[in-house]
ZASE-987764 format. One line per 10 residues: number of its first residue (from 1); their letters; for each residue z, x, y of C-alpha. Coordinates in nm, 4 decimals. Example, Ala and Ser with C-alpha at 12.3 -4.5 7.8 and 13.67 -1.06 7.14 Angstrom:
ZASE-987764
1 = as = 0.7800:1.2300:-0.4500  0.7140:1.3670:-0.1060
end
This chain:
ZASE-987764
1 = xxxxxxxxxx = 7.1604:2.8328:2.3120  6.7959:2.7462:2.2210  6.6306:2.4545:2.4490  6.3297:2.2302:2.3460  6.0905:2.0648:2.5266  5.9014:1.7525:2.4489  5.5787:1.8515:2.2272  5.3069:1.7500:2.4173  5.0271:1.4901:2.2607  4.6663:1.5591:2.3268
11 = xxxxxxxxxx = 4.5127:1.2052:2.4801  4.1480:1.1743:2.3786  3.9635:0.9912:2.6517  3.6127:0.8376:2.5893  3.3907:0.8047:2.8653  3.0837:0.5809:2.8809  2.7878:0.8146:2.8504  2.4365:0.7526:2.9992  2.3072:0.5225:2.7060  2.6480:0.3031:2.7866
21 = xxxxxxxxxx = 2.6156:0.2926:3.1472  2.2341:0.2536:3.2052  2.0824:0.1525:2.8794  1.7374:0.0150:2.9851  1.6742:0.3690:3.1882  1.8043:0.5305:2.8634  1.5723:0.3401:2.6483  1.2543:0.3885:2.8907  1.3190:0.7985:2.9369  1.3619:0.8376:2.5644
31 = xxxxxxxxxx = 1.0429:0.6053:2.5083  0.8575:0.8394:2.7431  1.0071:1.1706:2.5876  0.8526:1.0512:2.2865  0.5291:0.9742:2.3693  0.4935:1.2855:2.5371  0.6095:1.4808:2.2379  0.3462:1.2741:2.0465  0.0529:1.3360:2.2592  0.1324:1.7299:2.3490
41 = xxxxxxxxxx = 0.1423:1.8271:2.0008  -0.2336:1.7339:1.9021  -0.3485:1.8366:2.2410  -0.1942:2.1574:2.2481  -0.3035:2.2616:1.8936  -0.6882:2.0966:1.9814  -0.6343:2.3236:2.3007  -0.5852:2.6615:2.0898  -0.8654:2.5538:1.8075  -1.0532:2.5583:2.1354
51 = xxxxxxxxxx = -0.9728:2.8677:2.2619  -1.0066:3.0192:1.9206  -1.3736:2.9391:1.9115  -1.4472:3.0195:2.2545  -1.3125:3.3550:2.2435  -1.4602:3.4120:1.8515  -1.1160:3.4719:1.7271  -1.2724:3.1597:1.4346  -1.6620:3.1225:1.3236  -1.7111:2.8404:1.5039
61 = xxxxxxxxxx = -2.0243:2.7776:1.2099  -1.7477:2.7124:0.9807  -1.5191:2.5889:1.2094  -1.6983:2.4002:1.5663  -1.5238:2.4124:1.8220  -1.3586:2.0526:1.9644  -1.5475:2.0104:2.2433  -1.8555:2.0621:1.9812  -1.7151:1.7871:1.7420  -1.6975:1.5782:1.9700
71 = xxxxxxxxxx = -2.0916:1.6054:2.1568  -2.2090:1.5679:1.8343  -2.0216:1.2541:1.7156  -2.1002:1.0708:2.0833  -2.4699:1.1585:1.9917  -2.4471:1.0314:1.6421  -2.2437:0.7402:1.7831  -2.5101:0.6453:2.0801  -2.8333:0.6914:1.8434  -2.6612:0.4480:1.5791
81 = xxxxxxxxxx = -2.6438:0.7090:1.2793  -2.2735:0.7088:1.2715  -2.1995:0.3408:1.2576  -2.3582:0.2659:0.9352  -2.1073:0.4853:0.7146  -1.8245:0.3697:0.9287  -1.9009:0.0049:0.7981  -2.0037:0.1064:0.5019  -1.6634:0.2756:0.4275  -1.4353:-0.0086:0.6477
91 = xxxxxxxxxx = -1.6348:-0.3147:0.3838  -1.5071:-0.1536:0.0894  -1.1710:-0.0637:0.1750  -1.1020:-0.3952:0.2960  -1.2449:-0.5939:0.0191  -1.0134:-0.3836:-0.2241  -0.7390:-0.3877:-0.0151  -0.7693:-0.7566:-0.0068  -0.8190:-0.7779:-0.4086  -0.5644:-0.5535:-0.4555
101 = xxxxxxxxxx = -0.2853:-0.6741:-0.2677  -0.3195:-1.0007:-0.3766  -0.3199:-0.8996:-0.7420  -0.0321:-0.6707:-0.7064  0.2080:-0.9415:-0.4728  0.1216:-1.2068:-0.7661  0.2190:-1.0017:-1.0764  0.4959:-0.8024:-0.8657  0.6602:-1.1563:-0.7721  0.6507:-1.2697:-1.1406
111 = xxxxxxxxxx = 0.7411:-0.9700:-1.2863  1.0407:-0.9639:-1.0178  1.1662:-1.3204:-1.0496  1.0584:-1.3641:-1.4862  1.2596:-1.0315:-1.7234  1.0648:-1.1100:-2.0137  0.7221:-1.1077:-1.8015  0.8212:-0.7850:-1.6501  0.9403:-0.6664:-2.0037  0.5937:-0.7906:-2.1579
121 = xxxxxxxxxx = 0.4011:-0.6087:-1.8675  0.5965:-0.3301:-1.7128  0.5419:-0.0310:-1.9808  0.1578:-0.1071:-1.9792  0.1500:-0.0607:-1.6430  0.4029:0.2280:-1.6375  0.1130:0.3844:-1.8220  -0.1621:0.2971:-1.6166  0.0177:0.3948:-1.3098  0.0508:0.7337:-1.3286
131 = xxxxxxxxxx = -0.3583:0.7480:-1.4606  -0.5029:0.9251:-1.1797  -0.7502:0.6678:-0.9971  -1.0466:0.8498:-0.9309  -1.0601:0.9209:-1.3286  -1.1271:0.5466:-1.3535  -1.4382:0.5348:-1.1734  -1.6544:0.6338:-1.4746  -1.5461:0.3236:-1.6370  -1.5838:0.1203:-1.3364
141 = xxxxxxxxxx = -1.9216:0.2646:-1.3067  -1.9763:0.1302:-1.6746  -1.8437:-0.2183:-1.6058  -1.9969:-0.2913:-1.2962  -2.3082:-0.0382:-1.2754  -2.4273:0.1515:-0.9537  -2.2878:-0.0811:-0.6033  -2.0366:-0.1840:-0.4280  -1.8472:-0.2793:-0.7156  -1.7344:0.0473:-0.8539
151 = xxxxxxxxxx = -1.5731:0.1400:-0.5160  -1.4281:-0.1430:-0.4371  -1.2553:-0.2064:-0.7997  -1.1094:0.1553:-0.7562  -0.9583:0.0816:-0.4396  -0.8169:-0.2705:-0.5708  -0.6740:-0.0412:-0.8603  -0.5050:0.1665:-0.6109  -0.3993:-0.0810:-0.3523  -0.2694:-0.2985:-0.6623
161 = xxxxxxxxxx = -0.0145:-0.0378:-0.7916  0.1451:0.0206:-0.4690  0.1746:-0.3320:-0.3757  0.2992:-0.4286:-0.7081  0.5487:-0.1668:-0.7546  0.6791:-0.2466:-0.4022  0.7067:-0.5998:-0.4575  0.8847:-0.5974:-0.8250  1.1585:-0.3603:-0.6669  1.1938:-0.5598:-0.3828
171 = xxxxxxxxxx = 1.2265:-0.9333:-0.5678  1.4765:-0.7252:-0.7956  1.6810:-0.6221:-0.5066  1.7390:-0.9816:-0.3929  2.1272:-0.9922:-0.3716  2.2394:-1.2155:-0.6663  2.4415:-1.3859:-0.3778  2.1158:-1.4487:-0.2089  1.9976:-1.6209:-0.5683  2.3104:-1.8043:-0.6431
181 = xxxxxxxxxx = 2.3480:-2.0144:-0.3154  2.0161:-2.1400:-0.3359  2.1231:-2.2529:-0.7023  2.4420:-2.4334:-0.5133  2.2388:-2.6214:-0.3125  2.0308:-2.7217:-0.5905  1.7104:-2.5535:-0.4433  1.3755:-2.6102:-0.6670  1.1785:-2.2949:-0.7987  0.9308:-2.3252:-0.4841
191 = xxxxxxxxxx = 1.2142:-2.3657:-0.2835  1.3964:-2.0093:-0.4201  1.0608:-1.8485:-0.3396  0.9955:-2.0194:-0.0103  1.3202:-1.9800:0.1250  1.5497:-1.7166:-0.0429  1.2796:-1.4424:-0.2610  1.0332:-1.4389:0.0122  1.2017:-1.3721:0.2734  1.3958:-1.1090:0.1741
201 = xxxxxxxxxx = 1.1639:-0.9124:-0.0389  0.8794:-0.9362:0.2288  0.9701:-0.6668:0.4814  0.9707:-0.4360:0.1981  0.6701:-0.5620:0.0223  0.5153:-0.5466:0.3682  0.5978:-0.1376:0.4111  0.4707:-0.1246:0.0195  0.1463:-0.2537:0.1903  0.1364:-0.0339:0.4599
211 = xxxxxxxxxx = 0.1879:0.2378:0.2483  -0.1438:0.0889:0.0211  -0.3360:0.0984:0.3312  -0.3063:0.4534:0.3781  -0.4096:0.5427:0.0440  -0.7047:0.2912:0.0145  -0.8731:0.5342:0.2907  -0.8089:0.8211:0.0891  -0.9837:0.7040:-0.2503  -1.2589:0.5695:-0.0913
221 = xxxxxxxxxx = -1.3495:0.8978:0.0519  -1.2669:1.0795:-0.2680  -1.5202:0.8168:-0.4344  -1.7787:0.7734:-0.1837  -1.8560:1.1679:-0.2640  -1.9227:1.0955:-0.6060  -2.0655:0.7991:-0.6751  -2.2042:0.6649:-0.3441  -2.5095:0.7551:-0.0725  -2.3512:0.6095:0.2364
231 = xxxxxxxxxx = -2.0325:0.5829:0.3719  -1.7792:0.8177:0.5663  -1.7340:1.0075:0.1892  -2.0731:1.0569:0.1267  -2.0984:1.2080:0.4491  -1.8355:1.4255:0.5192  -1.9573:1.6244:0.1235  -2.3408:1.5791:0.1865  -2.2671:1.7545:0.5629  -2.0972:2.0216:0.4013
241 = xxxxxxxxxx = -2.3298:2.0826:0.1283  -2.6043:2.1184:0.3754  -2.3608:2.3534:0.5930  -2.3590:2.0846:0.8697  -2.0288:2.1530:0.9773  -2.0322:1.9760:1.2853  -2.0949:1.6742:1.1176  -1.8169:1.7180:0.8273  -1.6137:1.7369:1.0990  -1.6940:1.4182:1.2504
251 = xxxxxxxxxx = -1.6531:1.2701:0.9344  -1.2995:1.3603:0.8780  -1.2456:1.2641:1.2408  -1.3937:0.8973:1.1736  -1.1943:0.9149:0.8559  -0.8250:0.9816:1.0208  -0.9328:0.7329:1.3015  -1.0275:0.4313:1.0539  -0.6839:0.5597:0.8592  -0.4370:0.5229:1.1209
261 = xxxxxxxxxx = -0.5975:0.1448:1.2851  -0.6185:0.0438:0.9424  -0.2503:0.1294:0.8596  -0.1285:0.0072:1.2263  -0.2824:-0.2898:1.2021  -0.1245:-0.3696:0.8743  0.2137:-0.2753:1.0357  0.1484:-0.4742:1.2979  0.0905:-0.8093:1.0607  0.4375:-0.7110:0.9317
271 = xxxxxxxxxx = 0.6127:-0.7301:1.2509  0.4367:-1.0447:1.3262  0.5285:-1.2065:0.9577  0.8736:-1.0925:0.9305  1.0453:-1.0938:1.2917  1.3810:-1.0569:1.1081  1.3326:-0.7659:0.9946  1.4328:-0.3981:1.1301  1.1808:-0.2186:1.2928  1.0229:0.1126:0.9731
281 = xxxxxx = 0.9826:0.3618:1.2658  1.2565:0.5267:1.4815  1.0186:0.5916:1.7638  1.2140:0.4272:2.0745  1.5363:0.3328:1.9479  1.8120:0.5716:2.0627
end
């Protein structure tokens, strides 16, 4: 005579875990984790590019040690030689990336909202856009002669393409549900900008623009070695051409710095114009 039991069932019991039970302490020891990560990384690799010159395992002509870097850019700072290039270098970028943005938002809202404009411009500018930039500073050296103008169209050219492409995808990826209640309710065509295309394309226009701001640096120190005699460009090449290494390195220094305010900053409008929108970074959520 065979006997059975009752088959036991497994019971799967969910606890509340730290971020459940204390979410603010959660929140502030991940914050902090973070931040540490984020400043131990540069510091520890500055620490061994250090020690590397120190102990010769580098040239430290070719490649100064830190603490030299940064002697020499506090002199250059204090006597007022460093300055000069930083504005020179900050002036253009922003007067492109003001040109350029506002070019690119325009056409990238029309060409969003209007098929037939976006069919009339869209394979031109397919073309133009993968033209690398710096190979139209000859021409803009021929339209608007030795300057300021030159390097500031070439950043506007830049700054446009991002912004524009950003903007098209993002009026295109307006839900049509979006679209068609503002038709129920009879809204005007400022009206579907101002209140349905606007904002919901703007956070991602907005990261487009961030993006931009990045890249705006970048050209203008690509440019500023070839057709310039100030600015951060000019020199960052003219240091190392004179085997000024020290100097270079400054430069690049000055160059990341004015980089990552410039892009922050420009991040920092976004949060401030679109509230609504998720945060781009995962830094501090858990």
């Amino acid at each position: 005579m065979t006997t059975t039991t009752p088959r036991e069932e497994a019971i799967l019991v969910r606890r509340p875990g730290p971020e459940e039970l204390h979410p603010a302490r959660t929140h502030r020891r991940r914050r902090a984790l973070e931040l540490s990560l984020a400043a131990a990384v540069p510091l520890a690799l500055l620490l061994l590019w250090q020690l590397a010159a120190v102990q010769g395992w580098i040239d430290d002509r070719v490649y100064p040690a830190p603490s030299t870097i940064l002697a020499d850019g506090w002199d250059r700072a204090a006597a007022g030689d460093l300055w000069p290039d930083v504005w020179a270098t900050l002036k253009r970028v922003l007067a492109g990336y003001a040109l350029g943005t506002a070019a690119g938002y325009v056409l990238g809202l029309l060409m969003g909202s209007l098929p037939l404009v976006r069919a009339a411009f869209e394979p031109l500018l397919d073309a133009l856009y993968v033209v690398p930039k710096l190979a139209l500073l000859p021409v803009f050296l021929n339209m608007f002669g030795l300057g300021e103008g030159p390097q500031v169209a070439l950043v506007a050219t830049t700054v446009f393409f991002f912004v524009w492409i950003s903007t098209m995808a993002a009026v295109i990826a307006v839900p049509s549900g979006h679209r068609d209640a503002g038709r129920v309710f009879g809204a005007s065509p400022w009206q579907m900008f101002r209140h349905v295309l606007l904002p919901a394309s703007l956070p991602s226009v907005l990261v487009g623009a961030r993006i931009a701001a990045g890249v705006a640096v970048l050209v203008i120190v690509a440019s500023e070695q070839i057709a310039a005699t100030n600015g951060l460009g000019h020199l960052i090449f003219d240091s190392r051409a004179l085997f000024q290494n020290d100097v270079m390195f400054v430069g690049i220094v000055c160059v990341a710095v004015v980089g990552v305010l410039f892009s922050e900053l420009v991040r920092l409008a976004g949060r401030l114009l679109t509230p609504w929108a998720p945060k781009d970074r995962g830094r501090g959520q858990s």
